[in-house]
N, C-alpha and C positions, 0 to 999 in steps of 0.2 A: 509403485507408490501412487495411490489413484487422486492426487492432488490434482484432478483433471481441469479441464478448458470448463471456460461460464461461455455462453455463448452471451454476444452482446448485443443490443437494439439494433444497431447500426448491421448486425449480420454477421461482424468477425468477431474471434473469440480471444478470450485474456486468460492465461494461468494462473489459476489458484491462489497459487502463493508467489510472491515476491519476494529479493530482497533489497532490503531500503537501506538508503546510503546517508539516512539524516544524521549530522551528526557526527559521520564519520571521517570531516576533516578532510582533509585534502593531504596529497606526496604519496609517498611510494607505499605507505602503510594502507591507502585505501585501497589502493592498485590491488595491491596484494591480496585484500580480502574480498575485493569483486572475483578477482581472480578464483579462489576458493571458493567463492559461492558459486560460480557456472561450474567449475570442475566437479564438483560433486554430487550437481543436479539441477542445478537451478536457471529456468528460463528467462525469469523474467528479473531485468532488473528498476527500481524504481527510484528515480533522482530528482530535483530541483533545482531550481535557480540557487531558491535561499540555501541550499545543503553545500553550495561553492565546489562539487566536487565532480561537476558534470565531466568535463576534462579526463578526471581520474578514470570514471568513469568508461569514457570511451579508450582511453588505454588499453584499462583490462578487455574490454571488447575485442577490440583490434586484436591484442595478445592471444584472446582465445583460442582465435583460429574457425570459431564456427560462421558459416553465412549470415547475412543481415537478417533471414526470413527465419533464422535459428534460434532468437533470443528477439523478447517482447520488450522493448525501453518503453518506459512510461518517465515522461519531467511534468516538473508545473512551471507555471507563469507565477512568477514568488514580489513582481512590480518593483526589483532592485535597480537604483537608478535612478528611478522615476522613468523608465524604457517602455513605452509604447509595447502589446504583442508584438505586435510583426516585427520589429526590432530583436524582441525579446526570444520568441523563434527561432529564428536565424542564428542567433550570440549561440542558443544550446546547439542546434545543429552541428555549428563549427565546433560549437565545444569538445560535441559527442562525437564530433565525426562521421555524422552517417548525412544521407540526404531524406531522409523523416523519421517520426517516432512514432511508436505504435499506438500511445496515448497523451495525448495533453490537457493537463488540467487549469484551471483558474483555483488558485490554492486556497483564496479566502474571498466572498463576495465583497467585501471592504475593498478587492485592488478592482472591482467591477465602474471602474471610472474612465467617463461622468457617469454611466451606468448600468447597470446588466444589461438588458437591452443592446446599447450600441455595442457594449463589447462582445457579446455571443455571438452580435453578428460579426463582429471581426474573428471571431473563434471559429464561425460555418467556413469563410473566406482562404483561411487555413488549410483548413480539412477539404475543401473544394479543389485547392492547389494540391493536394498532397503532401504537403509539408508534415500532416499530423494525420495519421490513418482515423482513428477515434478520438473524441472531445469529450471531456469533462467538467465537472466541479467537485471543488472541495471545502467543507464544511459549510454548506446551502443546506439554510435549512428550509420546512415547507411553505412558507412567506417568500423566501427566494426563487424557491425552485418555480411557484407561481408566478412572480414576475419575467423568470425567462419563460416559460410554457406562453406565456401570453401571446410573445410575436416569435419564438423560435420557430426556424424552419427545419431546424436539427435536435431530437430529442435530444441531452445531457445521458452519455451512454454509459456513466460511472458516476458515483459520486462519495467520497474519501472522507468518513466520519470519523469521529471519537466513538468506538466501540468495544465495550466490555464491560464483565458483568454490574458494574457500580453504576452506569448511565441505560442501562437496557429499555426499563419502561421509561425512563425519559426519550429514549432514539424511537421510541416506537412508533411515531407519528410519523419520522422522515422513513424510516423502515417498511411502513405501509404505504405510505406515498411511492416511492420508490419498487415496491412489485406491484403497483397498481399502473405505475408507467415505464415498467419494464427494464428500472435501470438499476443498476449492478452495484452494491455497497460493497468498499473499500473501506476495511477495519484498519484502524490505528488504535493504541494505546499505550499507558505507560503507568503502570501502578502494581500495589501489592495490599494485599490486607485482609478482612474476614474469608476471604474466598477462599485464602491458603488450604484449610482443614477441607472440606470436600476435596477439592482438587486434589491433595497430599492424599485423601482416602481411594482414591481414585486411582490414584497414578500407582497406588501400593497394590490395588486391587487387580491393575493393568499388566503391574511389572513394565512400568514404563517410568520416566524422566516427569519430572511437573512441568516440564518446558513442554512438553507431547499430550498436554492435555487442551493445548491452542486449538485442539478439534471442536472444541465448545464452538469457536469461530467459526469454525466452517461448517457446524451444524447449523448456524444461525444464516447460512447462504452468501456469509459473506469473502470476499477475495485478502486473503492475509500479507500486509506487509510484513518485514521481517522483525520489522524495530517495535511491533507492537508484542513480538514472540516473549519477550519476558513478564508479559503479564502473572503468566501461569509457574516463575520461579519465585519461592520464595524470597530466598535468601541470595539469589542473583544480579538482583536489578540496582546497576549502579549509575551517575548519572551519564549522561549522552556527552563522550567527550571522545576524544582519542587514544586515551588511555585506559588500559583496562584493569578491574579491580583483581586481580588473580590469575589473568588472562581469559575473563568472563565481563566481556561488556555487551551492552542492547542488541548489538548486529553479530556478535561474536566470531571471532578469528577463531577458532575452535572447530577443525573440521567434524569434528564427531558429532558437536552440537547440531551442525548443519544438515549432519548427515540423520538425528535425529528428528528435525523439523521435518526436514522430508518425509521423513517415517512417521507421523502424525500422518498422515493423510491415510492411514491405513486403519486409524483408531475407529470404531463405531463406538462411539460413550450412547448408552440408551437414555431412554425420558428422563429416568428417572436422575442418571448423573445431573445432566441438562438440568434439571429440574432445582437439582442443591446446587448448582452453581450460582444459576439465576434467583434463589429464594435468597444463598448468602451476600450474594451483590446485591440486594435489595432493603438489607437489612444499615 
């Protein structure tokens, strides 16, 4: 399933696809669905302060059974508390249980206080200790991403937009920005609507799921979380809670669902799908 490694600025490399634990609450129900997602394929998993479930989290880790160097953890800096980084660091560390994570982000430029600048560099200082292998941001847009370029010593080696077909030519400026300085876009999303009909034509013409049409994303070069995967169901997308509508929620407990994402990575959609996706997202 060729959902292969992006290589990143920094040198090391992040898996394709993730799955994302926004959302998914906390107890033994998340456990269980981390659990399911490394079991059936999945490397990377990707958590937050704000998602309260870092703990869980590291549970299923632990449970796995696989090495630290086997699975890629990505959290963000979510500024709950009012917790300083380095504080903020450390609380996930213990949370997750490991002594670093493969990625950490700053989740919104708004918690970049007193300001991008001082805080990046508290982000380098991080990653200097090894507390965090790679550093990021999330939802920086190109105003931001200039403000840290100004005095960073460390490119921003990821950075975790709103993307999918309805904001395309809007992302496009951070989109270009971002392969102009090498640094890795992280799709999120959460919606449904004109796009259906291509997609549905598509996934009919594929003999595939419309969940399996999220290759649009990774045509577009970007790293997929899991919680954006129901972009591409119609009739799926219910809200972000712990319950699920059918036993079909955003991150799905549904091995087969899981075992379908994965199987996207094998899809080749040509220009022209790409092309009605992006025309109907535009419209």
């Amino acid at each position: 399933m060729p959902w292969d490694f992006i290589r990143l600025n920094d040198g090391r490399q992040i898996p394709s696809i993730g799955f994302g634990t926004w959302k998914l609450g906390n107890g033994q129900g998340t456990i269980d669905q981390v659990n399911q997602a490394i079991s059936v394929g999945f490397s990377h998993v990707a958590t937050a302060q704000a998602s309260r479930n870092e703990s869980e989290a590291g549970i299923a880790l632990r449970e796995s059974g696989l090495e630290r160097t086997d699975i890629f953890i990505t959290t963000e800096y979510s500024g709950l508390g009012g917790l300083d980084i380095r504080t903020s660091i450390n609380n996930s560390l213990k949370n997750l249980g490991v002594s670093y994570v493969d990625l950490y982000l700053i989740q919104h430029p708004r918690l970049a206080v007193p300001d991008i600048p001082i805080v990046w560099a508290e982000m380098e200082a991080i990653q200097a200790e090894g507390l965090a292998k790679s550093i990021g941001v999330s939802n920086f847009s190109v105003e931001h991403l200039d403000i840290l370029f100004a005095s960073a010593k460390v490119k921003p080696a990821t950075n975790q937009i709103l993307l999918h077909p309805y904001v395309y030519a809007r992302q496009l400026p951070i989109l270009e920005y971002a392969a102009k300085h090498n640094i890795v876009i992280e799709a999120t999303a959460r919606l449904r609507g004109p796009v259906d009909a291509p997609v549905r034509a598509i996934a009919n013409r594929l003999g595939v799921s419309t969940d399996q049409v999220l290759a649009w994303t990774k045509a577009k070069g970007a790293v997929v979380i899991t919680y954006a995967l129901s972009l591409f169901a119609p009739h799926s997308l219910v809200p972000h809670n712990t319950t699920a509508d059918n036993g079909r929620n955003s991150t799905s407990s549904k091995s087969e669902r899981l075992v379908g994402y994965l199987s996207a990575g094998d899809l080749q959609l040509t220009a022209d799908d790409i092309l009605a996706i992006d025309v109907a997202g535009a419209t």
